[in-house]
Every structure is written in C-alpha cells, then in structure tokens.
PAKOLRO-254448 format. One record per residue (C-alpha): residue number from 0; x, y, z; residue in one letter. Coordinates in Angstrom, 3 decimals, m for minus. Example, Ala and Ser with C-alpha at 12.3 -4.5 7.8 and 13.67 -1.06 7.14 Angstrom:
0, 12.300, m4.500, 7.800, a
1, 13.670, m1.060, 7.140, s
% end
This chain:
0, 0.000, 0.000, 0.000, x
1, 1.384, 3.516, m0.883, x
2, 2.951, 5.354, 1.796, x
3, 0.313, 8.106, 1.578, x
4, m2.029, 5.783, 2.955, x
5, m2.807, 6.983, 6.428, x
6, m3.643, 4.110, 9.266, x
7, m7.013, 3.862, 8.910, x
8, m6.596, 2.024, 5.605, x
9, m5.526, m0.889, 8.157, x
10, m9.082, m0.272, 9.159, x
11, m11.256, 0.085, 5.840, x
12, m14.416, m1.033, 7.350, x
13, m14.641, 1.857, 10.163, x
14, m16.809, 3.664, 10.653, x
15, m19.057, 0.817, 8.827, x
16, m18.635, m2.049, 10.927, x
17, m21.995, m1.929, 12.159, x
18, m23.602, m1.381, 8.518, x
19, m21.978, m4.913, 7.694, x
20, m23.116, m6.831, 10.983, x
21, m26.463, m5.497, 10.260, x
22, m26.668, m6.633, 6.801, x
23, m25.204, m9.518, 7.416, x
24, m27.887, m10.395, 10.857, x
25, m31.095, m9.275, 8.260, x
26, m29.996, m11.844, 5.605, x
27, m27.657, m14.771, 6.822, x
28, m28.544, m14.642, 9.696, x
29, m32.481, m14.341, 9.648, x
30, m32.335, m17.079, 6.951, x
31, m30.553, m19.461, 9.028, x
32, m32.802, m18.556, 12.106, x
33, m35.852, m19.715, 10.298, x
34, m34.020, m22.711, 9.138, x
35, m32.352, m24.206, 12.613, x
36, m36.365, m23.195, 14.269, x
37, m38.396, m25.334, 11.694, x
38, m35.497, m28.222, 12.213, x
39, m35.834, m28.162, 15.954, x
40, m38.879, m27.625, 16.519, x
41, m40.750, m28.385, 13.228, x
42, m44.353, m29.070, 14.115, x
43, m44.678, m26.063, 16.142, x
44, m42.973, m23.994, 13.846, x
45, m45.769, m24.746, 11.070, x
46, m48.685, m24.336, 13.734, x
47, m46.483, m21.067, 14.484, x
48, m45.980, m19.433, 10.903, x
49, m47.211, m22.334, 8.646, x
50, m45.230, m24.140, 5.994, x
51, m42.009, m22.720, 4.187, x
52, m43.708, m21.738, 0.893, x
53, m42.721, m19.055, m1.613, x
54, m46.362, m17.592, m0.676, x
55, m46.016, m17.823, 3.105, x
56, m45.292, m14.030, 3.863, x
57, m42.587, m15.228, 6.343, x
58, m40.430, m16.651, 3.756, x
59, m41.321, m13.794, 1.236, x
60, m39.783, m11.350, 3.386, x
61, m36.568, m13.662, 4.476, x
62, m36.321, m14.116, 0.964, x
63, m36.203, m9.634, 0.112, x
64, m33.977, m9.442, 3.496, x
65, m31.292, m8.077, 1.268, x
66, m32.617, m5.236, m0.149, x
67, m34.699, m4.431, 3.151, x
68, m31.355, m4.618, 4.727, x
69, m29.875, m2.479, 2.132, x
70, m32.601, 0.075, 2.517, x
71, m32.078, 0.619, 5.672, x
72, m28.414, 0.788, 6.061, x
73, m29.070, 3.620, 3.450, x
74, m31.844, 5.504, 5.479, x
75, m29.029, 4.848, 8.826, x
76, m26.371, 6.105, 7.595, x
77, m27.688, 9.780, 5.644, x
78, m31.472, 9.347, 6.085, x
79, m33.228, 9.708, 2.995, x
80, m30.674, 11.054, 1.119, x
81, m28.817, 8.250, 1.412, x
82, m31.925, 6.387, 0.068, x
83, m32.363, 8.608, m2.502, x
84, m28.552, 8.685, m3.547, x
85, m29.028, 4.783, m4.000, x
86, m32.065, 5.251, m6.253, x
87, m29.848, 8.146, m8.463, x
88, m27.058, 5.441, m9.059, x
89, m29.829, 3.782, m10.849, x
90, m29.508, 5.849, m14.019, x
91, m27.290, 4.852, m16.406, x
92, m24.814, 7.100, m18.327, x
93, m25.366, 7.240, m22.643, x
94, m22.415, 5.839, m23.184, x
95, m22.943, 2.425, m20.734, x
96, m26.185, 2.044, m22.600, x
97, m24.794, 0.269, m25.430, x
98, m23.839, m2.278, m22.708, x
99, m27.476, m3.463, m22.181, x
100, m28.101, m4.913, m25.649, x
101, m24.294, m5.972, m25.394, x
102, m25.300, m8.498, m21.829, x
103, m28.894, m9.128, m23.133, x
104, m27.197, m10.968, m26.309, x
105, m24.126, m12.239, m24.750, x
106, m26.486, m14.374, m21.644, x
107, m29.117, m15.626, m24.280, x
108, m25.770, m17.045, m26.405, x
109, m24.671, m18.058, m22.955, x
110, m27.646, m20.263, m22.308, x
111, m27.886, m21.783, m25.571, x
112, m23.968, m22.300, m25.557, x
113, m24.772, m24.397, m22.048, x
114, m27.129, m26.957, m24.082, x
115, m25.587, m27.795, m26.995, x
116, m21.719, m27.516, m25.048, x
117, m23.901, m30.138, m22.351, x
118, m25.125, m32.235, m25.856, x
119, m21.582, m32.404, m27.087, x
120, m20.638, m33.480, m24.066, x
121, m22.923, m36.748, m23.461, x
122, m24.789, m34.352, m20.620, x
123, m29.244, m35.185, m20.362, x
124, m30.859, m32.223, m21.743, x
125, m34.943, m31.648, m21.932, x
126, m35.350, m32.811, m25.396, x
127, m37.736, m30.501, m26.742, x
128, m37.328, m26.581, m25.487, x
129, m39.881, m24.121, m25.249, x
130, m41.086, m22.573, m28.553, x
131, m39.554, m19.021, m28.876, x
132, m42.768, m17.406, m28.036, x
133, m42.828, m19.483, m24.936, x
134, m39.229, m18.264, m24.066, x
135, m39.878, m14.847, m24.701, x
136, m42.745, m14.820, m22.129, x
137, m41.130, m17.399, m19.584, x
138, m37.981, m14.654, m19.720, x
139, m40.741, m11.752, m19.062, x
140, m42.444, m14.029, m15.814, x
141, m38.531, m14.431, m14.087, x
142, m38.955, m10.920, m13.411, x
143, m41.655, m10.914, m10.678, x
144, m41.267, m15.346, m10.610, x
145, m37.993, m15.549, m9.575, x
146, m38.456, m13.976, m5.816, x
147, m35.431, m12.509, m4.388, x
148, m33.702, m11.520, m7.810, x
149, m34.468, m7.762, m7.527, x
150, m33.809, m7.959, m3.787, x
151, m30.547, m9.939, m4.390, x
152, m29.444, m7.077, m7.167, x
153, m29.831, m4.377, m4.175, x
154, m28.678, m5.537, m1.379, x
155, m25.589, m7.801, m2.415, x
156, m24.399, m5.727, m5.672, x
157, m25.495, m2.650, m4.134, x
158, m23.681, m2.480, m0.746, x
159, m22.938, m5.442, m0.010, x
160, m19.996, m5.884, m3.428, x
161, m18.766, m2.256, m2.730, x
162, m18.298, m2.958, 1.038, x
163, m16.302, m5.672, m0.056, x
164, m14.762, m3.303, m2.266, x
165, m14.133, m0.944, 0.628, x
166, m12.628, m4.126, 2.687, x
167, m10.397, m6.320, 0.081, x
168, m9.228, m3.196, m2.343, x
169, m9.305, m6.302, m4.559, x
170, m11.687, m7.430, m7.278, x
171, m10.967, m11.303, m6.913, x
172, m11.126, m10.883, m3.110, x
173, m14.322, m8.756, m3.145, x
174, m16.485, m10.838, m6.044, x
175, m15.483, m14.445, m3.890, x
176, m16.474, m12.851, m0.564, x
177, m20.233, m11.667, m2.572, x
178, m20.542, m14.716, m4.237, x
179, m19.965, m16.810, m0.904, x
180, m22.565, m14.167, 1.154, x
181, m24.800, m14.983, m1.119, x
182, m24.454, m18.902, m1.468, x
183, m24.341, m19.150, 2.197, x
184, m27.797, m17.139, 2.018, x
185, m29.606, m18.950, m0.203, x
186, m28.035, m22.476, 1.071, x
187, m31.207, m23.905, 3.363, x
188, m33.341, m23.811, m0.124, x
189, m30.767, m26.569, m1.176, x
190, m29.282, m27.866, 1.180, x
191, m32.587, m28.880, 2.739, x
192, m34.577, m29.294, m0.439, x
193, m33.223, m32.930, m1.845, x
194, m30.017, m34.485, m2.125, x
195, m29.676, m33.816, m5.643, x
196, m29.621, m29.867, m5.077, x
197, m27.576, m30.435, m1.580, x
198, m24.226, m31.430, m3.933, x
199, m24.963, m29.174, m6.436, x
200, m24.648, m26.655, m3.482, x
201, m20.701, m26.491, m3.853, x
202, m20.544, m25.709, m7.484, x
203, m23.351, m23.220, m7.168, x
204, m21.604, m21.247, m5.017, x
205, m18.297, m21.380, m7.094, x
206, m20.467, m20.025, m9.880, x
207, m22.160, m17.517, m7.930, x
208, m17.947, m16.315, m6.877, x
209, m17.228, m16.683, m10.468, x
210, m20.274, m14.265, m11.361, x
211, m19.216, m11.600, m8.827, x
212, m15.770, m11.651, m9.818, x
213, m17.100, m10.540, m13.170, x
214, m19.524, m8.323, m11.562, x
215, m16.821, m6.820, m9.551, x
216, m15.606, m5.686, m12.934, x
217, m18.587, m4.604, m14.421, x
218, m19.903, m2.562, m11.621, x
219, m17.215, m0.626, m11.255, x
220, m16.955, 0.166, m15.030, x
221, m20.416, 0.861, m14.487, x
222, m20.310, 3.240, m11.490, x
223, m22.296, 1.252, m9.281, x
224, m25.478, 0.480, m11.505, x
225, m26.396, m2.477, m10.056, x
226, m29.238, m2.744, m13.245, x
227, m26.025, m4.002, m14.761, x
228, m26.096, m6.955, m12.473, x
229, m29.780, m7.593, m13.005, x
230, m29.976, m7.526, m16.862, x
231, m27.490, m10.436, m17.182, x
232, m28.067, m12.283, m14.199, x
233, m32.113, m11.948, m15.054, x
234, m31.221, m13.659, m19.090, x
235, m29.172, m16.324, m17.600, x
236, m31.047, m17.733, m15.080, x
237, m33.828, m18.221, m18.124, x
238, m31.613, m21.171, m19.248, x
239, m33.497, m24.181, m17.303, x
240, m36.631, m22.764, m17.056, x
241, m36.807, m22.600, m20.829, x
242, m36.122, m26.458, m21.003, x
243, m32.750, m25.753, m22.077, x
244, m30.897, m27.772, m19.775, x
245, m31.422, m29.345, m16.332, x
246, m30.028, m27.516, m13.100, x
247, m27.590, m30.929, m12.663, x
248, m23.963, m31.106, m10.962, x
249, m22.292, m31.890, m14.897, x
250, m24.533, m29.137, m16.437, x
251, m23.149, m26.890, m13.493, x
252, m19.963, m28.015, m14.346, x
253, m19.848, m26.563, m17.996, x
254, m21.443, m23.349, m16.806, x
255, m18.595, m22.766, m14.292, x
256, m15.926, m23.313, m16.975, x
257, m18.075, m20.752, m19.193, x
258, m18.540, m18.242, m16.705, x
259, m15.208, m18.007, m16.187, x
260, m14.003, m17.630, m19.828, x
261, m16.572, m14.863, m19.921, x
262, m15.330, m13.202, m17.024, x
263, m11.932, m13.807, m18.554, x
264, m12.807, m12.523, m21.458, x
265, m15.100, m9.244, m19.462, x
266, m11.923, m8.234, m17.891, x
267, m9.311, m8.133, m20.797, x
268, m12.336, m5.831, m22.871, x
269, m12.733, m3.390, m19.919, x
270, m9.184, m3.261, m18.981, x
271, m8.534, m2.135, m23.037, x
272, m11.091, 0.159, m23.012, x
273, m10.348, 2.299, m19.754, x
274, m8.195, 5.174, m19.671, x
275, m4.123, 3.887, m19.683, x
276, m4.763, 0.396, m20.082, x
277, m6.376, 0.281, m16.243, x
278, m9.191, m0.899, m15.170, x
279, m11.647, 1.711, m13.675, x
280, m11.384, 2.337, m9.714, x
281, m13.304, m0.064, m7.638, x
282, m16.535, 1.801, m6.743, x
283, m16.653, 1.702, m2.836, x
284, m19.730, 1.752, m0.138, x
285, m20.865, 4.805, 1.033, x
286, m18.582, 7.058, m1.861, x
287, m20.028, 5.579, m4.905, x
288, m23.716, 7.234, m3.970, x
289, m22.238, 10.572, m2.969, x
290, m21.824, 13.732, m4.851, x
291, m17.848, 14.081, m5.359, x
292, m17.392, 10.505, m7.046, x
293, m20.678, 10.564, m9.027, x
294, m19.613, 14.105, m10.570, x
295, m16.200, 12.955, m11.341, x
296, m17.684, 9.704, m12.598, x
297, m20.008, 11.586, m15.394, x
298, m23.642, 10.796, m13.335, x
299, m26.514, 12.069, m15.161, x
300, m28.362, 12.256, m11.879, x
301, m25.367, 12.651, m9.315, x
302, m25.634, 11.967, m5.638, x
303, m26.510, 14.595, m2.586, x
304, m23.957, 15.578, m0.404, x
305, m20.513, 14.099, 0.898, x
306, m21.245, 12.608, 4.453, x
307, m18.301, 9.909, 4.141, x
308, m16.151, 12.967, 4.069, x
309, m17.403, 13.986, 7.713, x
310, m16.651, 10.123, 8.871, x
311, m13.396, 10.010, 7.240, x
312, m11.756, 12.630, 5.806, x
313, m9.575, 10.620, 3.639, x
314, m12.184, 9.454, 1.913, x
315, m13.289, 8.568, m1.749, x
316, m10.066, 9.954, m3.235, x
317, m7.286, 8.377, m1.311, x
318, m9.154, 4.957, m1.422, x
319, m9.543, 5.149, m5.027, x
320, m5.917, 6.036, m5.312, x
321, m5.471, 2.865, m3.551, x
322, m7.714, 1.181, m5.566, x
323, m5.704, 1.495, m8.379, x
324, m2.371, 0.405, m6.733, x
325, m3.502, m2.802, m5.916, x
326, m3.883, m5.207, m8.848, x
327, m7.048, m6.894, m9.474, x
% end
C-alpha cells in the first residue's frame, strides 16, 4: 500500500462495521434462524408461521432481506438522502447504454452455448425446449417469478460488493467474498430441499464467486449500476426454465468453466477500453452514492452531499488512489 495511505486504511471497514453486521444479521442470519427453528422444533414452527412456501409471507420477506437490509443501512447512515442517492445510481450514463443490448445478447448465447456444449458433451438435456414465443414470455415471468432476484441485485451488488470493495481493495477478493454471502444465504433452499440440489450446493456457489468476480468488474466500469447486475443475471437464469438444460452437478460443471471464460474474457475488454490500459477504480460503499465521485464519474443524476467525508476525511479519493495500486 502507498505510503500516503494513512492508518485507517488498516481499518477500511470503520466507521461501517456496524452497517456490515447489520446486513449480514437481516440476511444470513435471519435465513438461518428460520431454518435451525423449523429443524428443531418443526411441528410447532408450522402451527407457528405455517409451511415454508414461496407464498407464506414469512419466507417472502426472508427471501427480500437483502434489499430491506440495504434500505435501511441507506436511510441509517444519511437518512433519505442516502436512500435517494441509491435510487440516483440507478440511471445509467449514454455511453454504458450500449452495454445493455451488449449483456442481453451475450447471456441468451450463454444459455444456448450451455445446451448444446452439455449435448456435445454426453450431458441429459430436456429434449424438446420451449417454442420461442414461450421463451420470450417465460424470460418476461422471471422478473416478478424468480423472488429474491431484484432484492438480491440491491442488497448484495449494491452495498454489499462495494463494502467488499471498501474491505479487500481487490476485485478477486471482493467478487469471492459476494458470491460466498450470497451462497451461504440462499443455502437452506438446497441444502434442505433434496439431495440432488444439496451437492450441487458447492458448485453453485463457485459459480455464484465466479459471477461476482465478473460483476466486480462490471460494476465498477459501471459506477455502481447495479441494473447491470440484473440484466445479465435476469437472461441467464432463463436457461433451465426454458427447457434448455437441467439444473444438474455436470450441467453446473460446464457453466462454471463458461462463466469463467466470460469473465476472462469481461476483464481483458474493460481493462482495453479504460483510460491507460487500467481498469476503472473499484466503486466503494458509502462514496459511490455521494456527490464528489458521481460528478467525477459523469452521473446524469449525481448523488446529494458528501457525508463519508465527515466520517473520514480521507475518503473517496485516497481509497480510489489505492484502488488502483492494488492489482485486481
């Protein structure tokens, strides 16, 4: 680390620790709650607060934990302008927009790539898919059918990953760290589901650190935009519920080995196009939603006021100085 750095970069996470044990009691930690009651004590946990369906309003809030948690980490630390800061990093800049058509086309290649690399390879696929009218509207139902997708955008991608960012001053570091939060969150709907999705457990999460990594990349190019995260993430998990393939332990197998080409592949493209053959700074939790980064950044709608600044003086431009001393 550069000599400039004063001592509190031995400490990145002050004055935030208590941001990330909240985040981390609303999600984890409410999830596994739930989990270790209804295994002890399972018949009066259903007379309590019925069974674990995706209906039961119990599991439907476990299940948006993260972006509740986000939320209100945002409204804590600079009330609703923090919240509101959050909702201007939503708006993208014209020239990322060429970027959504870009991840649109390169997940739908992606999932067709996964059946006929899992054909090649001897791996059971459905043998008929859905009809392309049926995919088009089974890819429109994912949005509001696959619960916890928006909530998993927010909360993990959108303080969670720059947090991490804040902590590891690494991309590799900071995507396996998301990628594990978020396996270990969603773990009791597989581990306790069947045996078949309790071994494919391990290689989902790898994927899921594998994903971040590249979203640790993206983000940052992106200033933040965690729609970034959502466009991509929302086309590939389409795959299997299009018929395309079956969510098996060889099927996951081939899509860890081409999710990390394509991250491979993400970070040589964004590494040519930035500025001196760098990779942009990683975006960091709370400066990315504040004023002086999203100006510099080029934010249509930048963010309200520097409060980090009051925290810790040294912030937003000496940690993006360190940012880009460390490799990625």
């Amino acid at each position: 680390m550069s000599e400039t750095a004063p001592a509190a970069d031995k400490r990145p996470l002050k004055p935030y620790t208590k941001y990330f044990v909240l985040f981390i009691a609303l999600t984890i930690g409410s999830v596994w709650a739930l989990t270790l009651f209804y295994l002890a004590a399972y018949d009066f946990a259903v007379a309590t607060l019925g069974e674990l369906e995706l209906r039961n309003p119990v599991v439907v809030i476990i299940l948006h934990s993260p972006a509740i948690a986000a939320f209100l980490i945002f409204l804590l630390y600079d009330g609703p302008r923090g919240l509101a800061n959050f909702f201007r990093s939503l708006v993208p800049r014209k020239k990322d927009l060429l970027w959504i058509p870009v991840l649109l086309v390169l997940m739908f290649g992606y999932i067709f790539a996964i059946r006929y690399l899992c054909m090649l390879f001897g791996i059971d696929v459905p043998p008929e898919t859905e009809t392309p009218l049926e995919m088009v509207l089974t890819f429109l139902e994912l949005f509001y059918m696959e619960i916890g997708m928006v909530a998993i955008a927010i909360g993990w991608f959108g303080f969670f990953l720059p947090l991490m960012h804040r902590i590891t001053k690494n991309h590799i570091t900071a995507g396996i760290a998301t990628g594990m939060g978020i396996a270990v969150f969603v773990a009791p709907g597989n581990v306790f589901a069947s045996f078949d999705l309790a071994i494919a457990w391990p290689l989902y999460a790898s994927q899921l650190c594998v994903l971040c990594i590249g979203m640790s990349f993206l983000l940052s190019r992106m200033k933040g935009n965690v729609l970034f995260f959502l466009l991509p993430f929302w086309a590939s998990a389409s795959g299997s519920a299009m018929q395309l393939y079956y969510f098996a332990v060889p099927t996951q197998f081939v899509q860890l080995v081409v999710f990390a080409i394509l991250a491979t592949i993400l970070y040589f493209v964004l590494k040519s196009q930035a500025r001196g053959g760098e990779l942009d700074p990683r975006h960091t939790f709370p400066e990315y939603l504040e004023n002086s980064y999203t100006v510099r950044m080029g934010s249509v709608v930048p963010g309200v006021g520097d409060k980090s600044r009051q925290l810790d003086p040294r912030s937003d431009t000496e940690l993006v100085g360190a940012s880009r001393e460390t490799s990625a």
